[in-house]
C-alpha positions in Angstrom: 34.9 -107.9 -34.4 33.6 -109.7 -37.3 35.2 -112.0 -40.1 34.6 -111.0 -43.6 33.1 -114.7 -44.4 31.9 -114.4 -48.1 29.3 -116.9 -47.8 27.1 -114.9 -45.8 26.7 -112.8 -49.5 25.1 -116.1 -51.0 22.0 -114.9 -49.1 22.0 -111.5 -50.9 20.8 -112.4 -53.9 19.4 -116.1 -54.0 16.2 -114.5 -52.6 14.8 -111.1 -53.1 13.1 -109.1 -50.3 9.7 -109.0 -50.0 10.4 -105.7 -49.5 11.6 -104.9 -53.1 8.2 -106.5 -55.0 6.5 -102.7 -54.9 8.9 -100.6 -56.1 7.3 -99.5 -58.6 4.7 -97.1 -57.5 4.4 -93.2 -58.2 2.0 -90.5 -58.9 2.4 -87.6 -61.4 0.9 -85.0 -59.3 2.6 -81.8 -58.9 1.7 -81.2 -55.6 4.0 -82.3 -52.6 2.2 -85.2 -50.5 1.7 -85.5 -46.8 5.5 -86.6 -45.7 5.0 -90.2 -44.4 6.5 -90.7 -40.5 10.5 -90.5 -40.7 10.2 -92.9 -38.3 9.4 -95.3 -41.3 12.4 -93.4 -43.5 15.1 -95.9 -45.1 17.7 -96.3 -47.3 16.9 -98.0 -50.0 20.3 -99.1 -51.2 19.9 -102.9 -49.8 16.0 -103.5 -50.9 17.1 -102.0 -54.6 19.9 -104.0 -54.9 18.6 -107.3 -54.0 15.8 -106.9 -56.3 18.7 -105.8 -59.1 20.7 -109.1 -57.9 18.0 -111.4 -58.1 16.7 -110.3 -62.2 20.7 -110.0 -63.1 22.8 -113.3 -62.2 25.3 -112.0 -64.1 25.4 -109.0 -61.6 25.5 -111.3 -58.6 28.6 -112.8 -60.3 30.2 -109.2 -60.7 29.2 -108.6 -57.1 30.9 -112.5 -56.0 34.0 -111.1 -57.9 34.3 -107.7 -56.3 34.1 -108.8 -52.4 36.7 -111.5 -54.1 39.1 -108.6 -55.3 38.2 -106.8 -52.3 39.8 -109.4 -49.9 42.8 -110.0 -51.9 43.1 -106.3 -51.8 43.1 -105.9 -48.6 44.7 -108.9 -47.7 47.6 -107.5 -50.2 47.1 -104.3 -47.9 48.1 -106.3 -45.0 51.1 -108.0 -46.1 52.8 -105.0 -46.9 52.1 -105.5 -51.5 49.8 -102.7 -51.9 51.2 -99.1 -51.5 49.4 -96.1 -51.2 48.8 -94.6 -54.2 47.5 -90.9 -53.8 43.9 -89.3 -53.1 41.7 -90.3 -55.6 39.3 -87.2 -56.8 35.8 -88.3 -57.5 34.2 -85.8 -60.4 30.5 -85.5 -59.4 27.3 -84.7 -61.5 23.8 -83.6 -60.0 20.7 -83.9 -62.2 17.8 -82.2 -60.0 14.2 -82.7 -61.3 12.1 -80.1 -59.9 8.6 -79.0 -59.7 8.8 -75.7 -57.9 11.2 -73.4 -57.0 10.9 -75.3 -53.3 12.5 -78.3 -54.5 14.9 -76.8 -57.1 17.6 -77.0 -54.8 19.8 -74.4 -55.1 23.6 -74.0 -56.2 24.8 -73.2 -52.8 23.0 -76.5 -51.1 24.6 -78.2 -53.9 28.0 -77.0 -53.4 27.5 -77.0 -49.5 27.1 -81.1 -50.1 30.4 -81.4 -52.3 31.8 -79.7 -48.8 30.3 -81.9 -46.4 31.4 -85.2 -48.5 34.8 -84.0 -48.4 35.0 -83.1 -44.5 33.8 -86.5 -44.4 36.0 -88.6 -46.2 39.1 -86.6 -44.5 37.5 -86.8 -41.5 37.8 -82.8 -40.8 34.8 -81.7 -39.5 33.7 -80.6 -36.5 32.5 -83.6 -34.8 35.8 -86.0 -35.1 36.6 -85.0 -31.7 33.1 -87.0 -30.6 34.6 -89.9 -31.3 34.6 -92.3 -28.6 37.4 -93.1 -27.2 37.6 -96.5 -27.7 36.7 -96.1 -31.4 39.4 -93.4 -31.9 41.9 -96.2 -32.9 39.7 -97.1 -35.8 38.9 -94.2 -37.1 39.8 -93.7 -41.0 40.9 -90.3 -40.8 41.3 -88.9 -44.4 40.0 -91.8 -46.6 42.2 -90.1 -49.7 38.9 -89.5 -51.2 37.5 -86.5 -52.4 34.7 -84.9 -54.6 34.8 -82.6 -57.4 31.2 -80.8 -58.7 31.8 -80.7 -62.5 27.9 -80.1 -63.3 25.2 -79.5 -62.4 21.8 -80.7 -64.7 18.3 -79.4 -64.0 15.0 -80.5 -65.5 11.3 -78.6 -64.4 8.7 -81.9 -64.2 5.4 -82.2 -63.0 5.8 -85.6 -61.5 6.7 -84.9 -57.7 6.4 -88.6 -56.8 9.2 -91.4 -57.9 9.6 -94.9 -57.3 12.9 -96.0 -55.9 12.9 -97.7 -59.4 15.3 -95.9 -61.6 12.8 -93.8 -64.1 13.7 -90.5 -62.9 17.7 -92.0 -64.3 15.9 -92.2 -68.4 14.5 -89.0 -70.2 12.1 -91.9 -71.4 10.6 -92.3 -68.0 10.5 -88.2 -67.5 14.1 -88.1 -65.8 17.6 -87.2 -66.9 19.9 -89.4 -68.2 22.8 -90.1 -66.6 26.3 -88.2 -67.7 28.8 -91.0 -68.8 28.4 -93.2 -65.1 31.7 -94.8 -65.4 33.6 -91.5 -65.4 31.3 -89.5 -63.1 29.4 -90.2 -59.8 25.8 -89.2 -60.9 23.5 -88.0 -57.7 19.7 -87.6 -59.2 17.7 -85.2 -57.1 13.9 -85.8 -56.8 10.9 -84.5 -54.6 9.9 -87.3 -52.9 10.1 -91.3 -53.0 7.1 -92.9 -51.1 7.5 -96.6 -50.3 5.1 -98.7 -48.6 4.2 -97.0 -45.4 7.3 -94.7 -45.0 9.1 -93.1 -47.7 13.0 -93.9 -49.6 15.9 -90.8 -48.6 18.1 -92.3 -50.7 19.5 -94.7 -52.6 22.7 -95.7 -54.4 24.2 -98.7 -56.6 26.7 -100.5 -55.6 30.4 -101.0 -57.5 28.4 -104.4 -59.5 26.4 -101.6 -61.4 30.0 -99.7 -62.1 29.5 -98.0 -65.5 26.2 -99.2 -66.2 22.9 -96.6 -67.5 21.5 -96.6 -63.8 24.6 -96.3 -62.0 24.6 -93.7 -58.9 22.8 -91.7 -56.2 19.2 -90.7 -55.5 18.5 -88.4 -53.3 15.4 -86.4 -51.8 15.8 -82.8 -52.0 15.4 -82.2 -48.6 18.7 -84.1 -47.6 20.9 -82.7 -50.0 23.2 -80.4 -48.4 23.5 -77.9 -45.4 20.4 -75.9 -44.4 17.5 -78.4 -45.7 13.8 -78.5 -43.6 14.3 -81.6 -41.7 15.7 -80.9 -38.6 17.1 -84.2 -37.4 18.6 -84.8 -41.1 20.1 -81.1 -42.5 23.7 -81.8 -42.6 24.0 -83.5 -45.8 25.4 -86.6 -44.4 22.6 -88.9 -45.5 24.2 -88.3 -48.8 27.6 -89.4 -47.3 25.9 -92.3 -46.2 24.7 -93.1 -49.6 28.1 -92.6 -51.3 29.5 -95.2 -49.4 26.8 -97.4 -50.6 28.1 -96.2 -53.8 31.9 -96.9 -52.6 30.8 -100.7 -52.1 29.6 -99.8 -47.7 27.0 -102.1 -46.3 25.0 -100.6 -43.4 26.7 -101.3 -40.2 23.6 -104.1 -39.2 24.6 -106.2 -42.1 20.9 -105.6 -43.0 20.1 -108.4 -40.8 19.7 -109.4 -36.9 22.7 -109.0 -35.7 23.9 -109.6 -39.4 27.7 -108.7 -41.0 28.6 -105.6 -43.0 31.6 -107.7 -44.6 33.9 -105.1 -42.0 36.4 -106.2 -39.2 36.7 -103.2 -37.1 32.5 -102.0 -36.9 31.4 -103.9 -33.8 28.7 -105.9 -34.4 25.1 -104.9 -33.8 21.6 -106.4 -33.8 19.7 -103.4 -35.7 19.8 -100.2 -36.8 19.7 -97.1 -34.4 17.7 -94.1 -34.9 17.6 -90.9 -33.0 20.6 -90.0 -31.2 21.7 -92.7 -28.5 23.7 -92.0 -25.7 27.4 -93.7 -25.9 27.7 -96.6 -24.8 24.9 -98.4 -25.9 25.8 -101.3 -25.2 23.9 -104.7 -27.7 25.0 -108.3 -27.8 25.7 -110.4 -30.8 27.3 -114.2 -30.2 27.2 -114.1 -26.7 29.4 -110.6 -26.8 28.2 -107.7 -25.0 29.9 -104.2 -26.1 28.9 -100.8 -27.4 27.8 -100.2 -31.0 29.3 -97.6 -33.5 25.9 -95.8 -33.6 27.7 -92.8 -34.8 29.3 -94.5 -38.2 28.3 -93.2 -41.2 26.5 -96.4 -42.3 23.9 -96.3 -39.3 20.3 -94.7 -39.3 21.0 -92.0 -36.6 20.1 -88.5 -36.5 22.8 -87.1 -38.6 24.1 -85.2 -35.7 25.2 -88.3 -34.6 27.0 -89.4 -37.5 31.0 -88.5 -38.0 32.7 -91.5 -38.8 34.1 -94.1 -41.2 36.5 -97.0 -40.1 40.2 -98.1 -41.4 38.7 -101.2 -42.8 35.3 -99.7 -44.2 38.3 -97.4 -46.0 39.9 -100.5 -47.3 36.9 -101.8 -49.0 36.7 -98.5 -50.6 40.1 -98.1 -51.8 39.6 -101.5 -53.3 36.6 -100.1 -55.1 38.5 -97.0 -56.4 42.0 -98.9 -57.1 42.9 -99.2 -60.4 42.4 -101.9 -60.8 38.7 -101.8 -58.7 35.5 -101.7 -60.4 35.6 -98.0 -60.5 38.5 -97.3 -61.5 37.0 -95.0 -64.2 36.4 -92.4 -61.5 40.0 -91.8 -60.6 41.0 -88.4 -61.3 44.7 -88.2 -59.5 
């Protein structure tokens, strides 16, 4: 298990990722492009952020301080000072910018998203009893977080390509501003986000962007929800996976070979996983071999395979949603 050292963050934002330099490419075509391979599909919660962290010191400080309160937090957790305090009810806001009625995604996907977010977080879905074994003792159960709809925003737009770079978040840049961000998760729905050779699902900000214009979820239409076209990807859990982006998650990799996600309990592994492994697959990081958690919510599996969150991935969220976290404003009970 790994050791939530803080100085591993210093390499998040001294240097941006090459990765991050073209993020500003789109087209305002109305018609849908060829889908690049999914096989070259991220998230692009890590490249955005670096790029954010490494134009915004002050932003890197916010983000120094919040793993700070984090581990007091949970360090407070452990020592019996911090008691539980409740469910916390998230109030969320979708702003969908559509070109056709294809990619207007409807009220029921919408809705059907709110649902799956909330199985997750409690952990009451179908799939809790394919938990492992071994991983059952970690499990989060019900995080005490859920998810409210309390609008929804739709805008008709001729541009069907955006840039993972934040213009479909200003009515400047053709997009929909977002509905006060430090009292509402925003999720911006958009057609399609090319990037490089591959193409962007999603991406979020994480808890050092609390409040600010930007601050939220992006989402291709065709992973919101239940029911959407891609096969491998139609349970709405890429979304999940972005909101604990959001929630202040790092992918399970650390986002680096064999790299640390700042959590105790998620085993460590040397990449991410796509597809759907077969349990155990077992990896070996410092001279440890053992099975990855392939099927956690902050992996790149088919979303089939993903159904869980851990105790202590839980405990960096509750620190984000205390009252006294960076989003705080969100609390609703």
């Amino acid at each position: 298990m790994k050791k939530a050292v803080l100085g591993v963050l210093i390499t998040l934002f001294v240097s941006c990722n090459n990765e991050s330099e073209n993020l500003g490419s789109e087209n305002t075509t109305p018609d849908q492009p060829a889908m690049a391979d999914k096989s070259a599909a991220i998230c692009g919660s890590d490249l955005v952020r670096q790029k954010f962290l490494s134009e915004n010191p002050d932003a890197a400080q916010r983000m120094l301080q919040i793993e700070n309160n984090t581990a007091d937090y949970i360090e407070q957790k452990k020592i019996g000072k911090v008691l539980p305090d409740g469910s916390v009810e998230i109030p969320v806001i979708f702003n969908v910018l559509y070109t056709n009625s294809t990619n207007n995604v409807s009220d029921a996907r919408i809705n059907s998203q709110i649902d799956v977010l909330n199985k997750a977080f409690a952990s009451t879905h179908a799939n809790v009893s394919n938990i492992p074994a071994a991983f059952q003792p970690v499990n989060a159960g019900d995080t005490k977080i859920k998810f409210r709809l309390a609008q929804i925003n739709r805008k008709s737009t001729t541009t069907s390509n955006w840039a993972p770079n934040d213009n479909m978040k200003k009515t400047s840049t053709g997009g929909i501003n977002a509905t006060d961000p430090a009292k509402y998760l925003n999720i911006w729905v958009v057609n399609y986000m090319p990037y490089q050779t591959g193409y962007v699902l999603g991406y979020a900000t994480f808890p050092e962007s609390a409040g600010l214009w930007n601050d939220g979820v992006v989402m291709m239409d065709e992973y919101v929800g239940e029911g959407g076209p891609v096969a491998t990807h139609n349970k709405g859990r890429v979304t999940v996976h972005e909101v604990g982006h959001y929630l202040n998650l790092r992918h399970i990799w650390g986002d680096a070979n064999c790299g640390n996600d700042l959590v105790d309990d998620t085993p460590q592994q040397i990449t991410n996983h796509r597809g759907v492994p077969s349990y155990p697959k077992m990896e070996t990081c410092g001279g440890v071999s053992r099975s990855t958690m392939f099927m956690n919510y902050m992996d790149y599996s088919d979303e089939t395979t993903l159904f869980m969150f851990t105790k202590k991935q839980n405990d960096r969220m509750q620190a984000a949603v205390s009252a006294n976290g960076p989003r705080a404003g969100l609390r609703l009970l």
